[in-house]
C-alpha positions, 0 to 999 in steps of 0.5 A: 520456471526460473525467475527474477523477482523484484519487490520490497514491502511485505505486499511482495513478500507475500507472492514471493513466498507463493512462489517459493510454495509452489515450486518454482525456482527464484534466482535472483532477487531485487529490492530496494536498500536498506533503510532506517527504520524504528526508534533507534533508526537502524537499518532495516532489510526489506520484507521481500529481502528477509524472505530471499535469504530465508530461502538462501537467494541472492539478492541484489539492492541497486539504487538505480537500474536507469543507464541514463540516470544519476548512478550509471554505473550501479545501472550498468552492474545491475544489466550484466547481472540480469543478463548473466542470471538465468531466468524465464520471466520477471515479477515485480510487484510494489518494488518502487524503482522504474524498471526502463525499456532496457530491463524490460527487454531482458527477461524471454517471457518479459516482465509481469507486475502485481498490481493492487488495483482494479487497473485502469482505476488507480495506478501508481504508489498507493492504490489501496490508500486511495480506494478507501480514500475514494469511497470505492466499494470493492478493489482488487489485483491486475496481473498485468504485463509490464511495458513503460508507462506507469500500470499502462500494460496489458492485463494477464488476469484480474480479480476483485474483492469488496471493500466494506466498511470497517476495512484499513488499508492494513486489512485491505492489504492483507487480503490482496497481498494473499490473493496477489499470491495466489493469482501471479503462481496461477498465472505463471501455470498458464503463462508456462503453457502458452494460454495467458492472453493479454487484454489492453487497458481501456483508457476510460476509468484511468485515475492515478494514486499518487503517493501518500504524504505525510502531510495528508494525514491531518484532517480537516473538520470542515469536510463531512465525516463520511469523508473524514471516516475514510481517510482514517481508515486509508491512512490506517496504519500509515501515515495515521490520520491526526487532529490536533487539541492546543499543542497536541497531536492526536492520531485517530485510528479508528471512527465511524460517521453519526448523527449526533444529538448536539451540534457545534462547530466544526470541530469541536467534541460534542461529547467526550465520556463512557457514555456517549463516547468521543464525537466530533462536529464535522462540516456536515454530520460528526465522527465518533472517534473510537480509537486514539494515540495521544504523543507518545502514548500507545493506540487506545479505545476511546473509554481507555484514552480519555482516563489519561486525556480529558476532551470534553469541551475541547476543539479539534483544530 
């Protein structure tokens, strides 16, 4: 089939090259601008344009494709493109611009997203992030057919995966980037031939998954550890989840819940040694911290990390 394709982070990259695999015919591609990235702030191409041009597609970058918006103009050049490439069908996935009623017309067979939730459940930015947050026990990929409202389309195809307890978001991401590959070429197969029904969403279950903020990522020790053991592995490998002791932040990448042999308040490190390793009083229970990154230092196991940053006695604020 010839299509459009519209993504930015290497969660699109991923199906782009599953689209690439299986044969079909990429005419354009859509990503966001470059943008600063790394200590030298350069500019950095997305994952998804990287991808195009290794396949010599071209790729078009717009910063709006709104008629009604800020930018009308890049708007209007961005329509005569689609309408004049020749495609079949449009897949977006994680492309973090609003496609309008006016784009979504374009394409003959409309436009199919991949989603990386168990829609309803957790539409919008960050449905990984905030299924760890959440506690759920498994997540998975939607393929569904794009209409205006946010993840509301109906559902082409739907798989689920287990969520266990030592996933991040960035092992998480990474089995459904894969399965979002394999899923949108298997759909495309049924969607050539005819056979790809589309189911509408319930509105039971629906929740939103608002974007992550930086400012989430610093924890609060009077939550309970369990809670606090998921959000370091939703933030984990961004924004990473952060404690502070005196003027230092720390990241925290890793930690599990424990019962700990001393208590004290929320806080503060009821150990900090080879033996018993770092372990927090919580609002309820603690965390065992097992991986840290002091400023400007590298991510470190626990026995490695208090070689260079003593904690015992300290009090994580």
């Amino acid at each position: 089939m010839k299509i459009i394709y519209a993504g930015t982070p290497e969660f699109a990259a991923v199906a782009l090259e599953a689209l690439y695999a299986a044969g079909h015919d990429i005419t354009l591609v859509l990503t966001q601008p470059d943008r600063p990235a790394g200590r030298g702030m350069q500019l950095q191409a997305s994952a998804v344009k990287q991808c195009a041009l290794r396949h010599g597609t071209p790729v078009a970058q717009p910063v709006s494709l709104r008629l009604d918006g800020k930018y009308p103009e890049v708007a209007r050049e961005a329509h005569a493109l689609l309408h004049a490439t020749p495609h079949d069908v449009m897949v977006v996935a994680a492309y973090g611009l609003i496609l309008p009623r006016s784009v979504l017309d374009i394409a003959p067979l409309g436009c199919i997203n991949i989603h990386g939730s168990l829609l309803p459940r957790w539409r919008g930015a960050a449905p990984i992030h905030r299924a760890i947050e959440a506690g759920d026990t498994e997540t998975g990929i939607t393929i569904m057919q794009m209409e205006e409202g946010l993840d509301t389309g109906p559902m082409l195809s739907i798989e689920s995966v287990p969520i266990s307890d030592d996933d991040t978001t960035g092992s998480l991401h990474d089995k459904l980037a894969a399965l979002g590959g394999r899923m949108i070429v298997e759909a495309l197969v049924r969607l050539e031939r005819g056979d790809l029904p589309a189911t509408p969403q319930p509105e039971a279950g629906a929740n939103y998954a608002a974007k992550i903020a930086k400012e989430e990522a610093a924890l609060d020790f009077t939550r309970p550890a369990e809670e606090l053991a998921r959000k370091i592995r939703a933030f984990n490998p961004f924004p990473g989840a952060t404690g502070r002791v005196g003027d230092a932040v720390i990241k925290l990448w890793q930690a599990r819940p424990v019962t700990a042999a001393a208590s004290g308040a929320a806080g503060t490190v009821l150990s900090a040694d080879a033996q018993n390793g770092i372990v927090v009083a919580c609002g309820s229970g603690a965390l065992l911290l097992t991986e840290l990154q002091k400023p400007g230092g590298k991510r470190l196991a626990a026995s490695e990390f208090l070689k260079g940053f003593a904690l015992e006695g300290a009090h994580f604020a």
